[in-house]
Structures are given as C-alpha cells and as structure tokens.
N, C-alpha and C positions, 0 to 999 in steps of 0.2 A: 140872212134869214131871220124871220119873226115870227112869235108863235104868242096867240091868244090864245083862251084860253074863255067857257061862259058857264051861264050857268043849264044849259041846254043840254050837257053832257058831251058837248063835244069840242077838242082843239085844232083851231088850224093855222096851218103853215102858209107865211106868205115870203113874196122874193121882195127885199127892201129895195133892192133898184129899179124895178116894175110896179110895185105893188102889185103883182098876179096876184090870186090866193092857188097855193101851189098842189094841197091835197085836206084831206081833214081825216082825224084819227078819232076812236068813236071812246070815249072815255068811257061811257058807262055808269060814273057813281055818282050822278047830280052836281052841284058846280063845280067848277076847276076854281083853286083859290091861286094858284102857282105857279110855273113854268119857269124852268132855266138851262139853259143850252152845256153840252160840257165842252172843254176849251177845244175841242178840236172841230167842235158844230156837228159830229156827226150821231148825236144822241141828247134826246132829250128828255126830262124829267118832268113830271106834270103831280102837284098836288093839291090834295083836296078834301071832303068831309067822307065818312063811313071807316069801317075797318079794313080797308086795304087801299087806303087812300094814296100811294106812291105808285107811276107806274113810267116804265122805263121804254122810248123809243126810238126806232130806227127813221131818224130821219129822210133818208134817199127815199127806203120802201113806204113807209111809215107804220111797219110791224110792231108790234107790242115784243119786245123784249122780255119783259121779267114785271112782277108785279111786289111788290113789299108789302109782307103783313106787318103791317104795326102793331097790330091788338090794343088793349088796353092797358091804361096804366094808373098806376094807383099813386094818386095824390099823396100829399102831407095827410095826416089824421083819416086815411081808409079812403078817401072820396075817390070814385074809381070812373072813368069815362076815355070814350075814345079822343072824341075831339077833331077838329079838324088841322090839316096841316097845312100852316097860313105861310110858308115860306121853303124854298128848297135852293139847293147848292151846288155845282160840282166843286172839288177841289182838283190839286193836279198830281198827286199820288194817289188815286183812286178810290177816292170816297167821297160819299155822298152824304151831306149834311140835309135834315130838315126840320122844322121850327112848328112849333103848337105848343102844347102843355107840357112839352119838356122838349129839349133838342135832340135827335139822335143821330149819330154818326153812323153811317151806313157801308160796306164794302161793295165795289161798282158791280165786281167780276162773279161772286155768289152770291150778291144777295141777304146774305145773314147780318146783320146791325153788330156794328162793334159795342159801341156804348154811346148809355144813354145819360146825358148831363141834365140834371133837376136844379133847380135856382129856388133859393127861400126867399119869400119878402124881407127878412132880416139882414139877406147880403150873404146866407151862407149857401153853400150847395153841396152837393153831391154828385162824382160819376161810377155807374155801374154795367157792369157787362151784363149779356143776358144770361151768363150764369152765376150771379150775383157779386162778383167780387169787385170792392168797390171803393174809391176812396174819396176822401170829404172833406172840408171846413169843421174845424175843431165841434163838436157837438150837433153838426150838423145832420147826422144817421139816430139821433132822437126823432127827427120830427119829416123820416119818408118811410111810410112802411112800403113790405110787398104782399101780393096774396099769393097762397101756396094754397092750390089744391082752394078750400072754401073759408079757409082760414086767410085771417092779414095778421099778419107779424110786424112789429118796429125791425129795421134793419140794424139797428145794434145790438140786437140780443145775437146777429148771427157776429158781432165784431173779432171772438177770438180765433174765428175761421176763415174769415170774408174780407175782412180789413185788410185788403194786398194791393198798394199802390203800384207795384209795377208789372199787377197782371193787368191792369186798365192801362198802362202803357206800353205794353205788349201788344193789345188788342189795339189802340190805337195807333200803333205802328206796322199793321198789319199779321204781328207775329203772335196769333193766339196761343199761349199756353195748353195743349191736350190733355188729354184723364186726368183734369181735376174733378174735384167735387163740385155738385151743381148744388146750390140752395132749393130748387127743390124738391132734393131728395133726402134731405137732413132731416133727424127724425125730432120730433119736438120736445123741447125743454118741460119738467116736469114743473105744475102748479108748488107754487112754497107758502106758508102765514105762518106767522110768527101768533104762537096762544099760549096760555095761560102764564105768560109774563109781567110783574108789576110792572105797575107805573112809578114808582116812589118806594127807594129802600133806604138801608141806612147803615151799609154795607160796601165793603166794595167789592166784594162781588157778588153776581146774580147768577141763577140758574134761567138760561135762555132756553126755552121748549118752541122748535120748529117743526112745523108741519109738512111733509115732503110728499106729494102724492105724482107717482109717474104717468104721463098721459101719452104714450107711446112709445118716446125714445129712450127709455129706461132710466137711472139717477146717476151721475156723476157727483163729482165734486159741488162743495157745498158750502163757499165766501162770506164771512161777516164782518161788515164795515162796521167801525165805530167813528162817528161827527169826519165820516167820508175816507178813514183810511181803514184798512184791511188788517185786523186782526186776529184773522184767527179761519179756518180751512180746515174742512174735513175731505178729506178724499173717499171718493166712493166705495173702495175697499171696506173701509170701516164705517160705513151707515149703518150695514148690518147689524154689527159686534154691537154699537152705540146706538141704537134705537127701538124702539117699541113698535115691534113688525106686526105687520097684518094687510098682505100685497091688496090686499082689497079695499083699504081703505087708506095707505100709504104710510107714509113713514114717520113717527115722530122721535125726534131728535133732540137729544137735552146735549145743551153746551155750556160750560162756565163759563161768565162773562168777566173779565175786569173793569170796572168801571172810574170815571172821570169825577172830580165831585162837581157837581152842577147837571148841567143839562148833557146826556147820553143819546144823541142820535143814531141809532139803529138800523144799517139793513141788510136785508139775508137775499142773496140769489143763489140758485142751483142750477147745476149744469144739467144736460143729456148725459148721456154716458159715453157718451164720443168727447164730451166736451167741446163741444162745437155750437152748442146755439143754449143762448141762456133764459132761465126767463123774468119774470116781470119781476121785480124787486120785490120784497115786503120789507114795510118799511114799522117801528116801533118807538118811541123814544122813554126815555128812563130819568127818573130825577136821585139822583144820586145825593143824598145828606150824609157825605163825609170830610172829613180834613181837605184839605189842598195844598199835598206835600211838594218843594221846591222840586222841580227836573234834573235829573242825570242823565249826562249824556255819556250813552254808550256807541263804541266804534269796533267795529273788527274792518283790519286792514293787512288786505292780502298783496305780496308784490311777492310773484314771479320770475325769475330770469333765468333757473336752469330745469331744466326737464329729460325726461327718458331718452328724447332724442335730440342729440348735442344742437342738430340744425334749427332747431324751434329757439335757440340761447336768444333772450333778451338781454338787453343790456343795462335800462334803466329801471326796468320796473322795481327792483328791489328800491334804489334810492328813491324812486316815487314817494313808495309806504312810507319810508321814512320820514320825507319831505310832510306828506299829510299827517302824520303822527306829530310831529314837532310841531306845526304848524295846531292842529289842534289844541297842545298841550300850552301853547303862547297865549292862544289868542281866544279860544273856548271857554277854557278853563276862567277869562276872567268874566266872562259872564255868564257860567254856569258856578263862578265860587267853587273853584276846585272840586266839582262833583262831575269829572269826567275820567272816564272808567276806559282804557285802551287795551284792545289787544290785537298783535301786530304776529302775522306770522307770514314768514319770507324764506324760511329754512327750507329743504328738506328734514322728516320725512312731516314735517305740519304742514303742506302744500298740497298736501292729496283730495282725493275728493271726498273720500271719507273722512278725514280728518275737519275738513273745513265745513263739511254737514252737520259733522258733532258738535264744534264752535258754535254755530249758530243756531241750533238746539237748544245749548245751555240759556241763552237768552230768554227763551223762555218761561224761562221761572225768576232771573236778576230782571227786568224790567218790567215798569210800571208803566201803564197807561199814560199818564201823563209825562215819563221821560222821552228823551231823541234818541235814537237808533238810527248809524251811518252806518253804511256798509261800502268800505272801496275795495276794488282788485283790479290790477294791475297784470295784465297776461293775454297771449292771443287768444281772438274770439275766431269761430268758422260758425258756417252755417252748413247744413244735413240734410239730406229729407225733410227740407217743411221745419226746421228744428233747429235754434239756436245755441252753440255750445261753448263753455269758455274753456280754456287748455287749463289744466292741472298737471305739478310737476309729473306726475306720472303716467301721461299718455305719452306714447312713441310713433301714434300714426292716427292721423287723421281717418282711416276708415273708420265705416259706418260703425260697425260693432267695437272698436276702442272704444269710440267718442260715449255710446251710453254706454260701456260699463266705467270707463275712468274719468269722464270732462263732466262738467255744470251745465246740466243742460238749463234751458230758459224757466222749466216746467222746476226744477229742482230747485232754483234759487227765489221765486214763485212761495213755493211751499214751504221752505225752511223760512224767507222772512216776513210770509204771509201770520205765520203763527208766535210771531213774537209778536207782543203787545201793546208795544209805544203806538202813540195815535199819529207821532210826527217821526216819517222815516226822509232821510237822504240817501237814494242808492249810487255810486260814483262809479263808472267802469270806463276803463284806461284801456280796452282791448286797440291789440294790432293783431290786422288780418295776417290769417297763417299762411294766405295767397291769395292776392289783391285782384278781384274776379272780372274785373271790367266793366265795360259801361251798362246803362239799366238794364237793357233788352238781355242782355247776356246774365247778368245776376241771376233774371228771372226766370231763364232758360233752367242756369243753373241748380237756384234754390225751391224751386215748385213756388216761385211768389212769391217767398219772404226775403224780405233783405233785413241787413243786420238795424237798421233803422225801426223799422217796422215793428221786430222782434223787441226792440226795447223798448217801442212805444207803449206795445204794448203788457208787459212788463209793469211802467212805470206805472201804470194806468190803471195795474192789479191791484199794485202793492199801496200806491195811494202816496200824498204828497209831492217827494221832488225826486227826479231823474235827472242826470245828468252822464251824457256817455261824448268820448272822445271824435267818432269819428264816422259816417254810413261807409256800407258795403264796397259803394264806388271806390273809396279811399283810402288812402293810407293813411292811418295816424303817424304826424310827423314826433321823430325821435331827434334827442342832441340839442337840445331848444335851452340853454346854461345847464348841459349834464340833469335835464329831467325829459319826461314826455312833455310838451309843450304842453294840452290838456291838463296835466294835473300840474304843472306849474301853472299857468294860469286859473287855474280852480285855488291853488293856494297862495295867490295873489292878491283871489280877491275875498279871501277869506281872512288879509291882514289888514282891508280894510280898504281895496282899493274900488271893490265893489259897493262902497257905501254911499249911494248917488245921493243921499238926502242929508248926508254930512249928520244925524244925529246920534252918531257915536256906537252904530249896531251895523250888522252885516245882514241884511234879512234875506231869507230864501228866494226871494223873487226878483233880487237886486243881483245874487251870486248869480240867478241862472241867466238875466240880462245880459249881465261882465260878460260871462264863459261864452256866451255865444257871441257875443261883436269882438270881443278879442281875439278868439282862436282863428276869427274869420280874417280879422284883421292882420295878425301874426304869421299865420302862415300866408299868404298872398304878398305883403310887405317883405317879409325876408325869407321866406323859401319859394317862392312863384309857382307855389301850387293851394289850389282852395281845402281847407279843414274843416268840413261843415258839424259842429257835435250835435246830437240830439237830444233835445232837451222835454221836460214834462214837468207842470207845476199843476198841484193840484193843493196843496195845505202853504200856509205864506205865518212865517216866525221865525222870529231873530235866533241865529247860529253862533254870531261872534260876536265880540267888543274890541272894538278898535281904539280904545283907551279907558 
C-alpha cells in the first residue's frame, strides 16, 4: 500500500500492485507534509501544519483514529510557534516519533507524547516530558525556556526539582513515573538585587545587602557565589530573624562577605519556598585592595566501617581516610608548604551525624576565601523519598524516619559546606549502596526520579568547583582493589602524580577528575568484569598536588 498525501486537505491510499487509488481520508488542516505506515500496514500517520497537525488512521476503514495535540512550543530565548510537522515515524515498541521545531516521541495506544527532544545550534540539547522533567547536555537547560501560565521561565531555574534523568527514561521506556510534580504548578521563585553594595573596599570583608522580594511562591533558601563557588546560604528559616521586613516590599538581607584580594565576582539566587524553582541570578562584582595571603588547605576526612547495625560493616572504608589522609600529608603539603590542616574522624562516637555537622561548622570561621577545602567520606549512601542520604555510624535502619533524623542527607551536607568560605572546594564520596536497586527504570520506580548520580550532580553543582563520587545508583562500588575502595585508591593515585597528564610537576583539578573517571572505568572492567562509572563535576580548575 501507498499513501500521498497534498496540499488539498486530503490523503489517499493507493494498491502498489494495481495502482487502484483505494479510498481517501479527508485531513482537514491544509497540506499534508508527511505520511508513514506503522510496521504492520495497518495504521497510518499523517503530518502536517496547524495545531493538531498528527492524525492517526485506520487503514482497511479509513477512520480517523486519534488525533495529537501538539500545541506549542517555546523556543530557545521565548520564541514560541506551532510549526509544522515536516516528518513522522512508527517505531516497533509503540511509539510515534515526529519531526518540526523539536522532535517528539509519542505513545501509539493513548496518545499522550512521552518527551520531547530540542537540539541547540551549538550541538547541545535537551529532552523533556510534558511534565517538565528533563535532562540535557551540560548547560544546555540555559538556553530552552518553557511558558507557564503567561509567563516563560529558563528551564534551569526549575533544575533542583526537574533535573531527573531517569524520569525521561522511564517515559521513554513506556513506564511514566505517577504523582509527581508538574512544572506547572510550581510556584515562582522570588525577584533578588543585590543594593547598596561597594564596588571597591579595602577590607576583607564587606557587608553584602540583598534584596529579596517574593512574587508568589514565597522565600526559600538564599545561595551566594563568590568568582562561581558557593559560599555562603541562608535558609529561609532565618531571612526573617536577618532581615529588614516589610512583606510589601520584600525582604532586605544583610550578609558578611569574605572577600578575595583582586577581583570579587558575585552572585545571589533565591529559592521559592519549596525550593524547587530558582530565580534569575543578581549578579555584583567587588574589587577587593587587600593582601594575597598564601592558601591552606583544609580536609575533613570521614571513613566509616562500623555502624548501629553490624550488617551495614564496611570493611575499607576506615583504611580509605587513612589512605587519603597520608596521601594528602605526602603530596599536598609539598605544594601547599606545609600549610595543610587535617582532620580525620573514623572512630565512634565522632561518626555521627551530629558530630560531623559540628566538624564542618567550625570551618567556618578557620577558612579563608582563598584556601582549599576537601571534604571525603567514606560509607554507604541510599536514596529516600526524592532524597539522598549518607549512613552515619549511628543509623540502624534504613527507614524513612532513621535516615532524617541520624544520616547526611544531600540537603545537609549542602548547607554545612555551602557556608564555609574557601572559593576552591573538592567534595570526594566513596559511598556503597546499602542495596544495589537495579537497572534505571527500576531506580526510578524506586527513588521518585532521583538516582544516586543525579543527587550528586547536583550537589556538586551547588557547592561549586569539583565533585568527584565513586559510583551511580545502578552500581556497586567495587571493594578489595590492594585492601582499599578501588575509587579512592585510584583518587589517591592520581593525587601522587599519576594524573599529571602535562608532566609540569602539579596535579590539577581537571587532570584528577580526567584519571578518576578513565581509570575506575578502566579498572573495574579489566579485572573485576563489571563497569564502575564515578560521577564526576568540575566547575573551578587549580592545582591540588606536587608531584615532586
């Protein structure tokens, strides 16, 4: 069988062995650009220009089937049009692909569109469901908004909610994810500016005054970057306490700054009060006319191996800390000049999560702007409710209500190293799953959408500079690799110089996170015959180590 397709409004079916013309189906919306048979011939696809340009039929009868709204869609930078739909598809697991100003995958048997894939002229892209959740090409959710309601939004203001790669593989595997959150129903991130702030001090610190004005979704949490990493977080709890109220004209918020000597880039975002969709940056810069005191590197290094309940026993994690303690103390120290400051806790009762909140607390007042702050820990991670958590000695059960009141959740370790001060962090996490959950679709069944990947992406992404974690959700982090985790033995491999790909005598941030991900990948595949994919994030690039 054949089927044209004009611009007359209407397509017809012909018999390829006769050339009959067999019957004609009455399109309706001005030219047909498309037609394609699905593999059994007994249905076919027709597309073309307007807003409900897909329409699905019964070839024997030639009945209209089902009709797909497309609607509109909103471009990169707001540009918002229907378009027409210059190509269509069947597949052979039941979905319908078609092609215009963005592609979209379609489900045969309802009708409803799984997701829709957007391609940048740059190379990068984006895919999102139609309840927004969406994943992408590194920076690529900068430059695709959506509109909500009469408003357009950038899609990564919704990223600490939205950003779920294996709900879009869920949806594309047929198995949508139910009662999530739709983008939108999210309520909107409050306006921020940064006022009455110098330009030029001669101090190192300044008095930061931000401007927080809520425009519906009420104020959350309140992030400031300095020259791109995260210093410093106020939670919504205490905007009140700390700021000069007057609901009617919003909020202004004074914060101390520490400052860099030279040049001070500056920026403030605020959350909703869900913290769920952020908004538009303000951004400041400061010229700082002070000293440029040499960097200390500070480390707190946590390694786990016994816990409340005997079954959760690690085995390497304590000689991890160790391994990265020494290895620090070797190889750090000779390029920081002995101005490296450790503190290692592996005991009980210093494993708790109290205890290790306090720890990196004090950091807050011993670090300078310009020193390095590492943070490793070593110990199993799970995921909760939508919710990342790392085991601390003293949880005994993975239920829900353990894990927030005695484990680290993602939100906690966030906020303790959001407010320490160093402009350059390392965060390192050695977690092994507490129970290895299976493949994506399953994760995502399991974790409302989050995988353990995901959750430290974005993380890394908070806290600014470099991430480096052991292992995704799918996997086991492989143990027993010379009596360490294979992860942090390879992290402290390539910290003695093995990751120095340009031989000049340093170990640079963007060299280590290279090593750690082609070695682990390589290591575990080579001699265990299973894949160890770690997750990596660089956002800040300086040298960690001296290899002679």
């Amino acid at each position: 069988m054949l089927a044209s397709g004009n611009w007359g409004g209407t397509i017809k079916l012909w018999d390829t062995a006769s050339g009959q013309e067999l019957r004609t189906l009455d399109w309706q919306h001005g030219g047909v650009d498309s037609v394609a048979f699905s593999p059994n011939g007994r249905v076919l696809v027709s597309g073309g220009a307007g807003d409900s340009p897909i329409k699905l039929w019964d070839t024997e009868s030639g009945k209209l089937l089902r009709t797909f709204k497309v609607g509109s869609y909103v471009r990169p930078f707001g540009l918002e049009a229907y378009g027409p739909v210059t190509s269509v598809a069947f597949s052979n697991e039941g979905m319908l692909a078609s092609g215009g100003n963005a592609v979209r995958l379609w489900d045969v048997n309802s009708g409803a569109e799984r997701v829709k894939l957007i391609s940048l002229s740059d190379g990068g892209w984006l895919a999102i469901t139609p309840e927004g959740y969406y994943d992408a090409s590194p920076g690529a959710d900068k430059y695709v908004n959506v509109r909500i309601g009469n408003q357009v939004y950038g899609v990564d203001q919704y990223r600490n909610r939205f950003y779920r790669p294996l709900v879009v593989q869920a949806a594309l595997a047929g198995k949508p994810i139910t009662d999530l959150a739709n983008i939108a129903n999210v309520k909107p991130a409050p306006s921020v500016a940064i006022v009455d702030t110098p330009l030029m001090v001669d101090k190192e610190e300044v008095k930061v005054r931000v401007h927080v004005t809520d425009q519906g979704g009420g104020i959350g949490d309140v992030r400031f970057y300095l020259n791109g990493t995260l210093v410093g977080q106020v939670q919504s709890r205490d905007i009140l306490l700390r700021s000069n109220t007057d609901t009617s004209k919003g909020h202004t918020l004074t914060y101390n700054l520490k400052l860099v000597a030279g040049k001070n880039a500056l920026q403030v975002i605020a959350f909703n009060a869900e913290n769920s969709m952020q908004s538009i940056e303000a951004v400041h810069t400061i010229k700082a006319r002070i000293a440029d005191f040499l960097p200390t590197l500070h480390a707190l290094i946590i390694g786990i191996d016994e816990y409340d309940n005997p079954k959760y026993k690690l085995q390497y994690a304590v000689a991890d800390a160790v391994l990265i303690e020494k290895t620090l103390n070797d190889n750090a120290a000779k390029f920081y000049k002995n101005r490296v400051r450790i503190q290692r806790l592996t005991t009980r009762p210093k494993t708790t999560k109290d205890v290790i909140l306090a720890a990196l607390k004090g950091y807050r007042i011993q670090v300078k702007p310009n020193d390095v702050f590492l943070f490793f820990i070593a110990s199993h991670g799970t995921i909760d409710h939508g919710e990342f958590y790392l085991l601390t000695s003293n949880v005994d059960s993975v239920s829900s209500h353990i894990l927030r009141a005695s484990a680290l959740s993602q939100k906690d370790i966030t906020s303790a190293i959001a407010n320490i001060p160093a402009t350059k962090k390392i965060v390192l996490i050695d977690s092994c799953n507490s129970g290895k959950l299976g493949d994506a679709i399953q994760v995502a069944l399991l974790t409302r959408g989050l995988s353990e990947e995901t959750a430290l992406k974005l993380l890394g992404e908070a806290v600014g500079s470099v991430l480096l974690s052991a292992a995704t959700s799918q996997q086991q982090a492989i143990e027993g690799y010379k009596s360490h985790g294979l992860f942090t033995y390879v992290v402290t491999e390539g910290m003695k110089g093995a990751a120095d790909e340009n031989r000049d005598g340093f170990v640079w941030t963007n060299e280590l996170v290279g090593y750690v991900d082609s070695q682990v990948r390589s290591i575990s595949e080579s001699h265990f015959g299973q894949k160890q994919s770690p997750t990596t994030g660089l956002t800040g690039i300086f040298p960690l180590t001296k290899t002679h």
